[in-house]
N, C-alpha and C positions, 0 to 999 in steps of 0.2 A: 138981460137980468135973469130972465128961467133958466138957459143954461150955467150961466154962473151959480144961481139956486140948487141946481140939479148936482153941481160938479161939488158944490160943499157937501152936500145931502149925500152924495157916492164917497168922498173923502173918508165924513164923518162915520158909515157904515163899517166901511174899512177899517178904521183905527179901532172900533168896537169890535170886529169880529178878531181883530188881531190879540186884542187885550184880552179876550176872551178863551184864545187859544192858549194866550201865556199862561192865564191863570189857572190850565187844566193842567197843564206842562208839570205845577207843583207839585198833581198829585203824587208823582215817581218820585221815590226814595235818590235820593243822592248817596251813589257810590263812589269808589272809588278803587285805585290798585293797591292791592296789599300782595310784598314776597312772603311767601311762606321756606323757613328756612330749618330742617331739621338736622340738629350738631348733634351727630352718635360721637361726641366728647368721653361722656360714660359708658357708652357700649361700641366702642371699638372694632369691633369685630362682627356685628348685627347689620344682617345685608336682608331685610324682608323687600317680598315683592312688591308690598304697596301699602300704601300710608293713608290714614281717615284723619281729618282735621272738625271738630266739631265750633262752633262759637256761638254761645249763651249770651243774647243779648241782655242790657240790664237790666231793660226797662218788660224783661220776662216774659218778653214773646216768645213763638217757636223757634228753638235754632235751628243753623245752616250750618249746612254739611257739605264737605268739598273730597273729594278722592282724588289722591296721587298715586299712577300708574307706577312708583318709584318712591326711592328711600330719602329724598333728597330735596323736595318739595315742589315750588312753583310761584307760578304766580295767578294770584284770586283775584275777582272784581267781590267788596264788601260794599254794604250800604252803611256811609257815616255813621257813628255811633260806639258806644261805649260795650266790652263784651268781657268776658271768661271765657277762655280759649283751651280744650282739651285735647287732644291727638294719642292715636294708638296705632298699630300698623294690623292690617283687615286683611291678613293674608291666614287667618289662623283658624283647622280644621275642628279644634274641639273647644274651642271658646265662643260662645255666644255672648248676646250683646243686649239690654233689658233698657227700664226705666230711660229713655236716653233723651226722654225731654228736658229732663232737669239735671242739674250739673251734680247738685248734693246725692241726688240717687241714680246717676248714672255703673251701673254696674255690669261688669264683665261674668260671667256664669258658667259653670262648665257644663258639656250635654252630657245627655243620661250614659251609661256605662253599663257593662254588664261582668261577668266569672267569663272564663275560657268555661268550663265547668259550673255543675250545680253542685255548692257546696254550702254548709251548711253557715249560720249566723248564731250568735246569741248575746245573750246581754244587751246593753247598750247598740250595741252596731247592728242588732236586727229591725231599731229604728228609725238608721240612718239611710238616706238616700243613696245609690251607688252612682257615681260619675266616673268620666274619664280623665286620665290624667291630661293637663292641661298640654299644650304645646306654646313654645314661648312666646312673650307678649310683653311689648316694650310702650310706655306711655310716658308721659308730660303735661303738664298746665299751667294753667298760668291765671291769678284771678286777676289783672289786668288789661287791656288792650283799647286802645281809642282810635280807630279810625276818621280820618278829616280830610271835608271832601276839598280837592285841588293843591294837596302836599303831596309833591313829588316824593320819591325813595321810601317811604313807609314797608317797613320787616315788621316779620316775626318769627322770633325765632326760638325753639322749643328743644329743646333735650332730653328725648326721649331715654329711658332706662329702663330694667331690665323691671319686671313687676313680678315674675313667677322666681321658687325658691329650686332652687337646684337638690336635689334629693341623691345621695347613694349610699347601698345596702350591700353589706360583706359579711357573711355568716363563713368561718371558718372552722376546721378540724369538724366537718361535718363527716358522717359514716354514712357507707352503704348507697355512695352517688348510681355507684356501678349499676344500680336496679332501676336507673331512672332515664337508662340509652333507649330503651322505646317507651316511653314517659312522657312523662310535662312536669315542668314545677314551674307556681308562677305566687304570688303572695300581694297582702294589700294592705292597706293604712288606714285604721279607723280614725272618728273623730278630727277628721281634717276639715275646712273649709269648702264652701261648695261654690264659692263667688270671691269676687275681689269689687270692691267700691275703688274705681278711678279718680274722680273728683276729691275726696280724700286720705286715698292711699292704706286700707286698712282692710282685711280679709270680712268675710263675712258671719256671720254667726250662724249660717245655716252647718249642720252638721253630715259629712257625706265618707263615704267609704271610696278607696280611691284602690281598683285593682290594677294589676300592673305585672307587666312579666319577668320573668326570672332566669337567670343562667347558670347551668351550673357546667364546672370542669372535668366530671367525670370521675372527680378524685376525692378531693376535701373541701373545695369551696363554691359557694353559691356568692352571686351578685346581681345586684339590679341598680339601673340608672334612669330616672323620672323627673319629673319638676310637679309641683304643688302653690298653690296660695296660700300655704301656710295654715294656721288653726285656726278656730275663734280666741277673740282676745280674751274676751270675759267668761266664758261657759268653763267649767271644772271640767273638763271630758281630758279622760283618759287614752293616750293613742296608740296604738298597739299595731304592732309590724306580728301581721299573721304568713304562713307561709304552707304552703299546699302542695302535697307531693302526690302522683297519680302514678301508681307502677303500669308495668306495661298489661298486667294482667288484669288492670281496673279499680284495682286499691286502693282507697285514698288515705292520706292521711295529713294530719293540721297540725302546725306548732305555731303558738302563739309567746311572742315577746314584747313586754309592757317598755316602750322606746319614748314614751313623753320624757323624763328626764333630757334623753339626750336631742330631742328635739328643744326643749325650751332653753337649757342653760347653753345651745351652743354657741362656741366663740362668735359664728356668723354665721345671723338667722338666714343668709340668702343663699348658704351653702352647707 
């Protein structure tokens, strides 16, 4: 009878120590697989080195963040749950990255800039910040996604587009190039944008000066080719294509042209 006693009494330890373990077991999130699948549908031609996937849980925890060495995705381990899903490609020299715990304030920001030269500011643009011009940046979102644990084949998939505005500049029947063979001419943007809001899709309202270089033919025409975030939506600011000629003997000189018209009423804001 005591070894019988003894053998329930060992039985009964066991099934408690087991029940025990299980019920630690819960405290781990249950995940599961998620593909991650980015369709350049819209951007065709967009081969970045590598791709950032963000996902905003609902319930307003910290999100999780995954990097893809490639353009093309993967696949994640997610823990069950409901999210908002953002993606951008993290290959980009002059975009920074801000606010990025919250999906409503996650913004893209460009770094500080500077003049090839010291040249002079006034009005309105000697209050504005100077940045670099962006280099391109392609994103997507999504405010739904639900992950569940023990469903096989679970995607997502995101279609990334082009987010920055393609910019070019042709000053013609220009005089006097010839003075500018040991020179510089380079010119810049006021009142542009100094951020872009991903989660929403819409530039920022901080206001920035965007310098940028310029080429000329030697002849009669100058030209410049950049990308921008475009302007603030709501600020009155006037934007103005300024342009900078440096002779070879140290000359400088400024011509400035009031270019908001044909920045706002153009056919396509993203060119």
């Amino acid at each position: 009878m005591k070894k019988l006693y003894f053998l329930y009494i060992g039985i009964l330890v066991c099934l408690l120590t087991s029940c025990e373990h299980k019920d630690l077991c819960y405290d781990h999130p249950l995940t599961a697989d998620l593909r991650v699948v980015f369709d350049w549908k819209y951007a065709p031609g967009a081969w970045p080195a590598s791709m950032r996937l963000y996902l905003f849980p609902e319930t307003e925890g910290k999100p999780l963040s995954y990097e893809f060495g490639n353009h093309t995705g993967g696949k994640i381990t997610v823990p069950a749950g409901r999210y908002r899903a953002l993606c951008m490609n993290s290959d980009t020299e002059f975009i920074l990255f801000r606010n990025t715990g919250r999906y409503e304030n996650f913004e893209a920001y460009l770094a500080d800039g500077s003049f090839p030269r010291a040249v002079p500011r006034s009005g309105n643009a000697a209050q504005q910040s100077v940045r670099s011009t962006p280099d391109r940046l392609w994103s997507d979102h999504t405010e739904s996604l639900e992950v569940f644990v023990g469903r096989k084949g679970q995607t997502l998939i995101l279609y990334p587009k082009i987010a920055v505005r393609h910019y070019t500049v042709e000053i013609r029947n220009a005089e006097n190039l010839e003075a500018l063979v040991s020179g510089e001419i380079f010119g810049s943007l006021t009142g542009m944008s100094g951020g872009f809001m991903l989660g929403t899709d819409r530039p920022t309202e901080e206001e920035s000066i965007l310098p940028f270089g310029m080429k000329s033919d030697g002849k009669s025409t100058v030209t410049a080719d950049f990308y921008t975030f475009g302007y603030p939506q709501t600020a009155e600011t006037t934007q103005n294509l300024v342009v900078y000629a440096v002779l070879g003997d140290g000359k400088k000189y400024s011509f400035t042209y009031d270019v908001t018209s044909k920045i706002h009423e153009a056919r396509d804001p993203m060119n």
